[in-house]
C-alpha positions in Angstrom: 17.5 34.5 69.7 18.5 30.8 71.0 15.8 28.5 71.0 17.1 25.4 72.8 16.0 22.5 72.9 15.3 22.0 77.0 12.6 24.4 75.5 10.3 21.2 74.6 9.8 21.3 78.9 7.9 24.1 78.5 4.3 21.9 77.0 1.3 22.6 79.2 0.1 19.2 80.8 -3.6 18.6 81.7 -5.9 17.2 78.9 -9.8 17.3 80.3 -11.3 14.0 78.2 -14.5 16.1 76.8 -13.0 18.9 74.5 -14.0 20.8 71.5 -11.6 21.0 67.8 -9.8 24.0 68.9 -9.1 22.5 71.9 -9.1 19.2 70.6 -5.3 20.7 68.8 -4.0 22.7 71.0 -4.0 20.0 73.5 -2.3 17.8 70.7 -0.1 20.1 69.9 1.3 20.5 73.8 1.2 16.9 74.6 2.9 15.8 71.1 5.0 18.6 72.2 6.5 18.7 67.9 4.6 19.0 65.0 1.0 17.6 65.6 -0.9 16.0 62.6 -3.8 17.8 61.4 -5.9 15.4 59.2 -9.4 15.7 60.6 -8.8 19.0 62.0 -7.6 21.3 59.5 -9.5 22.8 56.9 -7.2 24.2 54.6 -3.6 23.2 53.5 -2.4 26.3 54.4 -3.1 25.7 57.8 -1.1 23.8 60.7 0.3 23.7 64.4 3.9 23.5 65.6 4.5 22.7 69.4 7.8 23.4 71.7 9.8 20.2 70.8 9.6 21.8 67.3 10.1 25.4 68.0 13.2 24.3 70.0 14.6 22.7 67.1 14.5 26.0 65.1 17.9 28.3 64.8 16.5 31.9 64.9 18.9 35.0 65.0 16.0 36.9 66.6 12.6 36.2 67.9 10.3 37.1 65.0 12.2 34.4 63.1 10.5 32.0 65.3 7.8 33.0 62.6 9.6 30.8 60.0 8.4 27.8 61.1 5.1 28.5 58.8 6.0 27.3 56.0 6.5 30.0 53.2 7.3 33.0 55.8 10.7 35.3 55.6 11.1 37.5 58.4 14.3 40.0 57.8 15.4 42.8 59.1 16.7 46.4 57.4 17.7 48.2 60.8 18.7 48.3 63.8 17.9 44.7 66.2 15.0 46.6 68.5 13.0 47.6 65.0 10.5 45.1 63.9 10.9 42.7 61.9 10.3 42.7 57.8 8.2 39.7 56.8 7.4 37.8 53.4 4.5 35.4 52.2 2.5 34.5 49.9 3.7 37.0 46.9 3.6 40.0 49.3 6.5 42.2 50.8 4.7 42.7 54.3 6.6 45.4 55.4 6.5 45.3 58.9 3.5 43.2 59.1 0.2 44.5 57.4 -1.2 41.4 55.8 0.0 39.1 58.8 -2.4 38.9 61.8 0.3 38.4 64.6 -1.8 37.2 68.1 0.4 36.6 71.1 -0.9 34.7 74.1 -4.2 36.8 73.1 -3.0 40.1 72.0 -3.1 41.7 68.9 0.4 42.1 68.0 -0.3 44.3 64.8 -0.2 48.0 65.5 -2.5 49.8 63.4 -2.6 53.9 62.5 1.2 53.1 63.4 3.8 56.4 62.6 6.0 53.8 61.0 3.5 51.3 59.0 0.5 50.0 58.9 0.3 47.1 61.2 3.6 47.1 62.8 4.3 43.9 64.9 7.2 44.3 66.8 7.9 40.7 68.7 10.7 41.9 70.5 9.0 41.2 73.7 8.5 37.6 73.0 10.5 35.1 75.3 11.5 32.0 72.6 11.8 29.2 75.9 8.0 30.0 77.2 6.4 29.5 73.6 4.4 26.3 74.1 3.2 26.0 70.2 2.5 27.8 67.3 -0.3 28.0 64.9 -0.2 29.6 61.8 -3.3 29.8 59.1 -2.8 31.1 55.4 -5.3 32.8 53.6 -8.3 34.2 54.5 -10.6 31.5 54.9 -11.7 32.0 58.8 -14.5 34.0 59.6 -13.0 34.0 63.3 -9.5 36.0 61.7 -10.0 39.6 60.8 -7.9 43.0 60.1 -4.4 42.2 58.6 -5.1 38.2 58.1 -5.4 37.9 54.2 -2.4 36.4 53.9 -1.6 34.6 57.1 -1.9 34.3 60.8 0.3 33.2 63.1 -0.6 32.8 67.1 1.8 31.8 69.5 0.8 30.6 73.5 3.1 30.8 76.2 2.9 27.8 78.6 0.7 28.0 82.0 3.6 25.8 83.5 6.9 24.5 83.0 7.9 20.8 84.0 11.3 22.4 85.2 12.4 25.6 86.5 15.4 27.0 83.6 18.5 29.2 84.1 20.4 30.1 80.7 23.4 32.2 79.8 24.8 32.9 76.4 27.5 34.3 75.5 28.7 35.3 71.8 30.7 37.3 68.9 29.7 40.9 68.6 28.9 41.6 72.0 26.0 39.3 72.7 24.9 38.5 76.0 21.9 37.2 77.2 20.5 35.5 80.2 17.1 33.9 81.2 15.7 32.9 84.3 12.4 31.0 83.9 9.9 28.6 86.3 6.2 28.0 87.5 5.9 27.3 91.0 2.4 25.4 92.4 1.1 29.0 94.9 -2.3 28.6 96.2 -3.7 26.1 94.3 -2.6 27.3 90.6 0.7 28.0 89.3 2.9 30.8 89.0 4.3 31.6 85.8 8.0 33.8 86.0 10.4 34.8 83.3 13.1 37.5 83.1 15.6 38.2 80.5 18.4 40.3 80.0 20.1 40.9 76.7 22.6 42.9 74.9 23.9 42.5 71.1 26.2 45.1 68.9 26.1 43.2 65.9 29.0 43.5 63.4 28.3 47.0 62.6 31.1 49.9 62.2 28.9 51.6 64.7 27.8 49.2 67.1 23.7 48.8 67.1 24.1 49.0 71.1 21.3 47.0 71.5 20.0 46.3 75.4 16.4 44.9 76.0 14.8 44.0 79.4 12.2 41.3 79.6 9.8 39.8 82.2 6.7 38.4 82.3 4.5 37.0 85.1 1.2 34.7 84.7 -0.6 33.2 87.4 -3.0 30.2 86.2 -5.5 27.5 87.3 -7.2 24.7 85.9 -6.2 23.6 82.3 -5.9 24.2 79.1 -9.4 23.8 78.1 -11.3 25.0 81.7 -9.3 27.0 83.4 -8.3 30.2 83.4 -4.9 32.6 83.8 -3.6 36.7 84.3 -0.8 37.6 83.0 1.3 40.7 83.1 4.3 41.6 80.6 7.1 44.0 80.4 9.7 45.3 77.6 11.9 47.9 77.2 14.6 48.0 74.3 16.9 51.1 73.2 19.4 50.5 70.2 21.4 52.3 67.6 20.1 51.5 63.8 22.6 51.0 60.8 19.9 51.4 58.4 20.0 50.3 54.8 23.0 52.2 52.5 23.9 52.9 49.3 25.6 50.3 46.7 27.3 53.1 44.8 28.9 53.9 47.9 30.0 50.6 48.7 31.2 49.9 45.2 33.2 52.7 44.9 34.8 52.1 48.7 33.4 55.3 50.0 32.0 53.0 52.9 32.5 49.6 53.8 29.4 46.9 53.8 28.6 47.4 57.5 29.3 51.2 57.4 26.1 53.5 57.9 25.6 57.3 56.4 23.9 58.8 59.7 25.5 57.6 62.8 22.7 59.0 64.6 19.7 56.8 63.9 17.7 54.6 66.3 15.2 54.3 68.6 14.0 52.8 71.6 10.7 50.8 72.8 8.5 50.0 75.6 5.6 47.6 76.3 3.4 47.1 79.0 0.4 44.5 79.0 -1.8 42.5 81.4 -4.2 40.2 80.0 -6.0 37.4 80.9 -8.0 34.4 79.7 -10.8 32.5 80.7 -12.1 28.8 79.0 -15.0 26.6 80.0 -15.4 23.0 78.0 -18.3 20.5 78.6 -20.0 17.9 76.6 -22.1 20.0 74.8 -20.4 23.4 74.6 -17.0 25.2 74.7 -16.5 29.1 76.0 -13.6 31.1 76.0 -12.9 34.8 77.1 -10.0 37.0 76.8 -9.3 40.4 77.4 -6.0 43.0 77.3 -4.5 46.1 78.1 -1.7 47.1 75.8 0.3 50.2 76.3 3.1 50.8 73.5 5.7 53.3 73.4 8.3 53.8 70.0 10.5 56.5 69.6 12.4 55.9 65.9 15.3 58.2 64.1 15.9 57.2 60.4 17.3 58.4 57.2 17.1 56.7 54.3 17.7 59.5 51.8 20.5 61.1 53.2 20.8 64.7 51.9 18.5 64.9 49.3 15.5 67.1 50.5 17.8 69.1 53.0 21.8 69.3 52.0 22.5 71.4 55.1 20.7 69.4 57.9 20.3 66.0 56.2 16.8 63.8 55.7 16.7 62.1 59.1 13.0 62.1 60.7 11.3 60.7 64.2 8.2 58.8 64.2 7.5 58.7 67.8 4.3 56.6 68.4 2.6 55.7 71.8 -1.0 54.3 72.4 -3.0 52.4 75.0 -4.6 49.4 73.3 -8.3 47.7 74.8 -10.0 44.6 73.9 -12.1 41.6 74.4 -12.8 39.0 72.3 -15.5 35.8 73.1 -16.3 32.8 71.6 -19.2 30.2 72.6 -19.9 26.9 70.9 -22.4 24.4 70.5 -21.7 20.7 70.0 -24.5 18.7 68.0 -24.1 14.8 68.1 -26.6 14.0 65.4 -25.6 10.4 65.1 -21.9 8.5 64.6 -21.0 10.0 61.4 -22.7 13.4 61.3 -21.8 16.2 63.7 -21.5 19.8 63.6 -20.5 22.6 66.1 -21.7 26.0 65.7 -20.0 29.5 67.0 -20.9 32.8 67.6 -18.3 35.2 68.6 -17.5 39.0 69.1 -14.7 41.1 68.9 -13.7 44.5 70.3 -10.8 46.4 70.2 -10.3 50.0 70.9 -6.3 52.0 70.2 -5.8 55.4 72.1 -3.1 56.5 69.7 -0.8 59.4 69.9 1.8 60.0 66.7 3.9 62.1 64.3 6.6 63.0 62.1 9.2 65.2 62.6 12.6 66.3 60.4 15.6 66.1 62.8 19.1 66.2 63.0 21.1 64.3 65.1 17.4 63.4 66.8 17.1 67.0 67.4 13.7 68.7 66.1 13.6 70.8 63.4 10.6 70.6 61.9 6.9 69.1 62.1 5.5 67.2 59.2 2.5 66.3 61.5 1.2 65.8 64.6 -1.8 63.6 65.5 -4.3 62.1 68.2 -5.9 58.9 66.7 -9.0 57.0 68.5 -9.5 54.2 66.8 -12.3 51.7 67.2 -13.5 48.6 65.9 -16.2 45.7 66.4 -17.0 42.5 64.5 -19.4 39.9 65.1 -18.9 36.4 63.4 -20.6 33.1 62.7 -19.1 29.9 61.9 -20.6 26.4 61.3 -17.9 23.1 61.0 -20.4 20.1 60.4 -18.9 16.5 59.7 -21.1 15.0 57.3 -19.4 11.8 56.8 -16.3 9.9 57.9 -15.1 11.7 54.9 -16.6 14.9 54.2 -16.2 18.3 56.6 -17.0 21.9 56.0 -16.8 25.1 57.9 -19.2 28.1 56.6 -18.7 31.3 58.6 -19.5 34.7 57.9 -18.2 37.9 59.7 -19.0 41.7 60.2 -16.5 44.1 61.0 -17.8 48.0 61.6 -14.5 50.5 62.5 -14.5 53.7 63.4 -12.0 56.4 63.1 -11.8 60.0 64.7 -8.1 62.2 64.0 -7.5 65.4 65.6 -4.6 66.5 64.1 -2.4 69.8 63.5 -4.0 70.6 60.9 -7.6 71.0 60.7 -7.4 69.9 56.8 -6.6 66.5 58.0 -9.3 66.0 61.3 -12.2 64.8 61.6 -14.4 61.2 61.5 -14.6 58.3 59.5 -16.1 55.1 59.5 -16.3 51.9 57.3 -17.9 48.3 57.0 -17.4 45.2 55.8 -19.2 41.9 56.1 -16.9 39.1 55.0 -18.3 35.5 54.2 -15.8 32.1 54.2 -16.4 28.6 53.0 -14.0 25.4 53.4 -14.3 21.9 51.9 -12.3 19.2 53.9 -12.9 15.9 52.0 -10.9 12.6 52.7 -11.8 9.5 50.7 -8.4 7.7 51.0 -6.9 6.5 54.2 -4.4 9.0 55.6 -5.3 12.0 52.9 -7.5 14.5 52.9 -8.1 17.3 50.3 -9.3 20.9 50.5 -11.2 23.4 48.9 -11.5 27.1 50.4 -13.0 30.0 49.6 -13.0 33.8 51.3 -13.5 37.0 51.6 -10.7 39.3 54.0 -9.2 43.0 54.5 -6.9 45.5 55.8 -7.7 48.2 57.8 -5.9 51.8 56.2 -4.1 54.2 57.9 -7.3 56.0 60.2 -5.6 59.4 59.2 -5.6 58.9 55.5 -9.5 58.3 56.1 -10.1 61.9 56.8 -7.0 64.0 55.1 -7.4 66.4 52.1 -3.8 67.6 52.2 -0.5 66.3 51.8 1.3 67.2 55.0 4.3 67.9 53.1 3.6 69.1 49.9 0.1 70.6 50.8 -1.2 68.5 47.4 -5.0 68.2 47.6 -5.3 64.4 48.6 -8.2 62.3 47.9 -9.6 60.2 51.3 -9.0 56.4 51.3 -11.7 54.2 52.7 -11.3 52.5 56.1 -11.2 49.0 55.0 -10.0 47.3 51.6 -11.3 44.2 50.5 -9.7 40.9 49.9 -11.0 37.9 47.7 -8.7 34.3 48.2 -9.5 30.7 46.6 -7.2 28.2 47.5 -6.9 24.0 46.4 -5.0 21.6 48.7 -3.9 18.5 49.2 -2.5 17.2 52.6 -1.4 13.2 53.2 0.2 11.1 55.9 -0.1 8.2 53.3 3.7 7.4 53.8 4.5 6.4 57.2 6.0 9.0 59.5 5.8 11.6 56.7 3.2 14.5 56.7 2.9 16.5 53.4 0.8 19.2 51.9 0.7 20.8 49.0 -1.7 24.3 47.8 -2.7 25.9 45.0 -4.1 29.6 45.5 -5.0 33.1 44.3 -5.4 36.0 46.1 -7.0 39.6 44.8 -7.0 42.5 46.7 -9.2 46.1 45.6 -6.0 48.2 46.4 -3.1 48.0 48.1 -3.1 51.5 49.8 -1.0 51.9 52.2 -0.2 54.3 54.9 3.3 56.1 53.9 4.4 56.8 57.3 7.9 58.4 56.3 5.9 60.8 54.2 3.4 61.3 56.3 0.5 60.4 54.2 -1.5 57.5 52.6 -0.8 56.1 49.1 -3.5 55.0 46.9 -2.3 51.4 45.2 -3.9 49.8 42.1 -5.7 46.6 42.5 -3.6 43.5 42.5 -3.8 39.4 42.1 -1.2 36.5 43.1 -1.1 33.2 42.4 1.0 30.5 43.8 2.1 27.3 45.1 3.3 26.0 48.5 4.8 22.5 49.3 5.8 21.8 53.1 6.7 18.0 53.9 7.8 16.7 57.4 9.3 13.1 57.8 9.9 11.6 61.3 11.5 8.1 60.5 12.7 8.1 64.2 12.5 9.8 67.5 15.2 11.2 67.6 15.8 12.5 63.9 13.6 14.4 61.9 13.6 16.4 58.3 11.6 19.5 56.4 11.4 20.7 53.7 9.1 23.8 52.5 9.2 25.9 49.1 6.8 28.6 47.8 6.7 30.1 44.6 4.4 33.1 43.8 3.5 36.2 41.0 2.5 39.4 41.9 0.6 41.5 39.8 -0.6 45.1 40.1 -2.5 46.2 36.5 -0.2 44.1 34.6 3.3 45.5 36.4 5.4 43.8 38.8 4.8 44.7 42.5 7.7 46.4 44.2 9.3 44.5 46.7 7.2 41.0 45.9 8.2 37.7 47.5 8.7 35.1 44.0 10.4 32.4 45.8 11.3 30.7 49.4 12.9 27.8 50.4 13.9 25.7 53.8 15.4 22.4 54.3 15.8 21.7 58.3 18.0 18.5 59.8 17.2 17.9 63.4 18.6 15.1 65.7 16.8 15.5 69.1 18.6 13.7 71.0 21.5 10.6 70.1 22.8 9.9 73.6 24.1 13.0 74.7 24.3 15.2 71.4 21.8 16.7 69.4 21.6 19.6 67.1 20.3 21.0 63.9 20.8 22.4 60.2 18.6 25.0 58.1 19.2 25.8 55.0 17.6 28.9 53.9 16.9 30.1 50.5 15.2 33.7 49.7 14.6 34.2 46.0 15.0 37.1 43.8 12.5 40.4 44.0 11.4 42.7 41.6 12.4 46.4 42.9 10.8 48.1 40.3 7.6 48.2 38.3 9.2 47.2 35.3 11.1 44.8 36.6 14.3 46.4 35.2 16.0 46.4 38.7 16.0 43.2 40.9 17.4 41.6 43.8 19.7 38.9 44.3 19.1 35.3 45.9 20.7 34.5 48.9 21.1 31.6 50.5 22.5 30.8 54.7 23.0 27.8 56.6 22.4 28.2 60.4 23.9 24.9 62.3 23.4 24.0 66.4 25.0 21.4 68.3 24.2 20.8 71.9 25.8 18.3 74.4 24.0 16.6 78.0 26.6 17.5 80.3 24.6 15.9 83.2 20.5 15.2 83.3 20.1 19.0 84.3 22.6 20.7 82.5 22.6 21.4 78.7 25.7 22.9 76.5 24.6 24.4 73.1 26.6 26.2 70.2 24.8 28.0 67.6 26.2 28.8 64.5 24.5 31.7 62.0 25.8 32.0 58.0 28.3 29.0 58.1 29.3 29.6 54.7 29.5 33.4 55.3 27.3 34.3 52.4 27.9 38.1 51.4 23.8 38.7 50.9 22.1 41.0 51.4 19.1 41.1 54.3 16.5 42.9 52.2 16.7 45.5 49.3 15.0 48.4 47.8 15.9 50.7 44.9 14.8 54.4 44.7 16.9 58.0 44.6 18.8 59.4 47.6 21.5 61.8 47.4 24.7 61.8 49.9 26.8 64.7 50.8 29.0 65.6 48.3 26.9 64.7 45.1 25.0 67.5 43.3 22.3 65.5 42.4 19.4 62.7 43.6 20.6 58.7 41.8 18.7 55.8 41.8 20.5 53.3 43.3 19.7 50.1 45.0 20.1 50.5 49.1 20.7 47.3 50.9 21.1 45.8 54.6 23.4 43.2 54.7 23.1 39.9 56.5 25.3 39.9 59.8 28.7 37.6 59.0 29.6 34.4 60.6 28.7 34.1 64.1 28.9 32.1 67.0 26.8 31.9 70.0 27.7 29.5 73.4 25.0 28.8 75.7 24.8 26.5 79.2 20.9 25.7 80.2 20.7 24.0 84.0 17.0 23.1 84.4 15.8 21.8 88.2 
């Protein structure tokens, strides 16, 4: 998805003088309008802000990529361009997105009890040009963060108003189209916030992925970004064709070409439907803030990964049609106490409710025609968590934040099979500690220490029996545990450079997971990574800056290698904002090598891809931008996975490694006029 930069318009003004920390950085973080500094705010390495001057700078293929600007973070895809995205951090393969709390504007993003994963965050819906800034946190050291947040969380904010009104079209290879239509007009005393985009992209596939998405969202606001308060209603609907991942056999011995497919029939098609709103009070002596959200999601998915290997006559394709009304609230109140000119501290309470309506199964098809049903199931699930959170200033030098949290969810399934009804219910009270200590001018370092979880699959909960098999099954508790220590360093010692650098180690009790093309939950061993992040920024001018961000980690599971396991990522960005009329950008992205088996007998190849930009000031309203994605037109693959599928014509399952590839050279033109 372009991200241009005309996008750095889209910072909220207003700063109220009296605010508290959180507001204290998203304010700096819209005003700096790039990457905002985070010494005396932060309390962790791992943690940080990005605002739309940055974001526009970024070169992102799709919208969950915008998610690469935390340092560390992959996202990737293995299907068709409306599926969600795969993500990668911090040692773990996150599937789809359990492990990374995803908040948009508000919203959870994470679906949970989802017929496809466990936590799926499908950002489809996001509009690039309205992001105002992003904030990302890594590890779970918050008590304010909770189901899916152990290894990061990333919350984006779209802007109450735009400085300009925006009109884009893009055109580019492989049937893209896109067009956006974006401004905030002042109506009866606040502003109204309207976007609509169209888009349409085939891809380079044999079969064309057919993708066409609709877009809109409309917000009305008032006040700003600290006491005000906004509604805002959002709309998405995507269809597309998937080429799923394929064989290599197949491709080695030129039974199908690298963008080929085996079943021209998978795909799927989404909708969703929200209206939310916000409300934020600030004073001297205390901060509020209250959201709330309806979220209706609708998914309809055909895929086959294995071909022809449980049925040769009808082939191995399966729906997972999911669609669920999602409820919540969340509210936060803080006290400020000015003990003197050194020591401070602010304390907050907050709760948390969130309630999913979820309707779901699994079916064997052909062609997306029913044949069978593995399951069918209606999911209630329900959740509450109450949290405290101290952040006292002791000295000019010394901060900490002590919070605790308790999270109580609740899970009813009425299924097709009474074997696998009933209720369930788990707890978990999760305590946090962080050390922020700066005794040198311009460097501060951390220590932090938490407790976090994932929520499981509500129907493995309650089931006895493998839907397919009919295997007695053994029930899986509602919540598993997470245990995180983290060191860090972050310094702005060096002029116009900010640069951090963490240590950490993260244990989790199990790793089950909810199996949703099998229909049931798998029981995981307990695991432990370690690892090390580096992210630097240097500014030397206005008008140029540089990155650079590399992660290495090790994933254990009893001693074997974890399936799938992120060991290294690498970024190195070039942006000129603006040098007269030009400006432009260059990332350089490596993803290292996985281990696809236990063993590690089988792994994955690097790859590396250089995405470019170049835009041109045709006049002071009227921008002209060409994007450029794999300049060196790297033969790599997107993501891989090794297990057995059989297709027609062999007599017998292979192991094999089954890869998506990354899309080819491309090229994307886009004209921005802004009044």
């Amino acid at each position: 998805m372009p991200l241009r930069p005309i996008a750095c318009a889209l910072a909220a003004l207003f700063v109220s003088s009296t605010v508290h920390a959180d507001d204290f950085q998203l304010q700096r973080v819209l005003v700096e309008g790039a990457r905002a500094s985070q010494l005396g705010i932060a309390d962790s390495a791992g943690a940080g802000s990005a605002g739309a001057k940055d974001l526009a700078g970024r070169i992102a293929y799709r919208p969950g990529e915008l998610l690469e600007v935390t340092p560390g973070l992959i996202a990737s895809q293995h299907s068709g361009e409306g599926k969600a995205n795969q993500f990668y951090l911090r040692g773990f393969n996150l599937d789809h997105g359990t492990d990374l709390a995803t908040w948009v504007d508000g919203m959870p993003v994470n679906q949970r009890s989802h017929a496809h994963g466990q936590g799926w965050t499908d950002l489809n819906f996001l509009i690039p040009e309205l992001v105002g800034r992003l904030d990302y946190r890594k590890g779970p050291y918050s008590a304010r963060e909770g189901d899916f947040s152990s290894a990061g969380v990333a919350s984006l904010g779209y802007a109450n108003r735009l400085v300009k009104s925006i009109a884009s079209a893009t055109v580019g290879q492989d049937g893209y189209a896109r067009t956006m239509l974006a401004g905030s007009p002042e109506v009866a005393g606040g502003s109204l916030l309207y976007a609509l985009e169209l888009m349409k992209n085939d891809g380079p596939w044999t079969r064309p992925d057919g993708y066409r998405k609709v877009n809109a969202v409309l917000r009305y606001s008032q006040g700003y970004a600290n006491n005000g308060w906004n509604v805002t209603a959002m709309s998405y609907s995507g269809h597309w064709n998937s080429t799923d991942q394929i064989p290599l056999r197949a491709v080695d011995d030129g039974r199908i070409g690298r963008y080929d497919l085996i079943d021209d029939s998978d795909g799927g098609k989404a909708r969703r439907q929200s209206i939310s709103g916000i409300w934020r009070s600030t004073d001297t002596d205390s901060a509020s803030k209250v959201s709330a959200y309806v979220i209706r999601n609708e998914l309809e998915l055909f895929s086959n990964f294995t071909y022809f290997l449980n049925d040769p006559v009808n082939g191995d394709q399966f729906a997972q049609p999911d669609r669920r009304v999602t409820t919540g609230v969340d509210a936060t109140h803080t006290w400020h106490m000015h003990r003197s000119d050194t020591l401070s501290s602010d304390l907050t309470v907050g709760a948390q409710l969130q309630n999913d309506n979820i309707f779901n199964g699994l079916y064997h098809t052909s062609k997306r025609a029913r044949i069978a049903t593995t399951r069918e199931d209606h999911i209630v699930e329900t959740s509450g968590a109450v949290f405290v959170e101290n952040a006292t200033r002791w000295s000019d030098a010394l901060r900490t934040v002590v919070g605790v949290r308790a999270n109580n969810y609740r899970f009813r399934v009425d299924g097709d099979r009474l074997e696998n009804a009933g209720k369930g219910h788990d707890t978990l009270v999760t305590p946090t500690l962080n050390i922020a200590y700066g005794p040198w001018a311009s460097t501060e370092l951390y220590a932090n220490y938490g407790h976090g979880f994932h929520s499981n699959d509500a129907r493995g909960t309650v089931a006895t029996v493998d839907p397919k098999t009919l295997d007695a099954l053994e029930r899986t508790p509602g919540l598993v545990r997470s245990r995180g220590v983290e060191f860090g360093l972050r310094t702005e010692a060096i002029p116009k450079m900010q640069m951090s650098l963490a240590v950490y180690r993260l244990d989790f009790d199990s790793e089950l997971t909810y199996i949703g093309d099998a229909g049931n939950t798998e029981a995981g061993d307990p695991s432990r990574r370690y690892g090390i992040e580096f992210s630097n920024y240097y500014r030397p001018y206005k008008w140029l800056s540089v990155d650079v961000d590399a992660a290495w980690a090790r994933a254990r599971s009893l001693g074997n290698r974890i399936p799938g396991a992120i060991e290294g990522v690498a970024q190195l960005g070039v942006t000129v904002d603006r040098s007269g009329p030009w400006s432009g950008s260059l990332r350089l992205r490596w993803f290292g090598p996985r281990p696809l088996i236990e063993d590690d007998s089988v792994r994955s190849k690097a790859s590396v891809t250089l995405n470019g930009r170049l835009g041109y000031q045709l006049a002071k309203d009227l921008q002209l931008e060409l994007e450029a994605f794999n300049l060196s037109n790297r033969r790599a693959s997107a993501i891989d996975y090794f297990y057995e599928s059989q297709l027609a014509g062999e007599s017998a399952p292979v192991a094999d490694v089954h890869f998506h590839p990354i899309e080819p050279r491309s090229l994307r033109l886009t004209l921005v006029k802004t009044w």
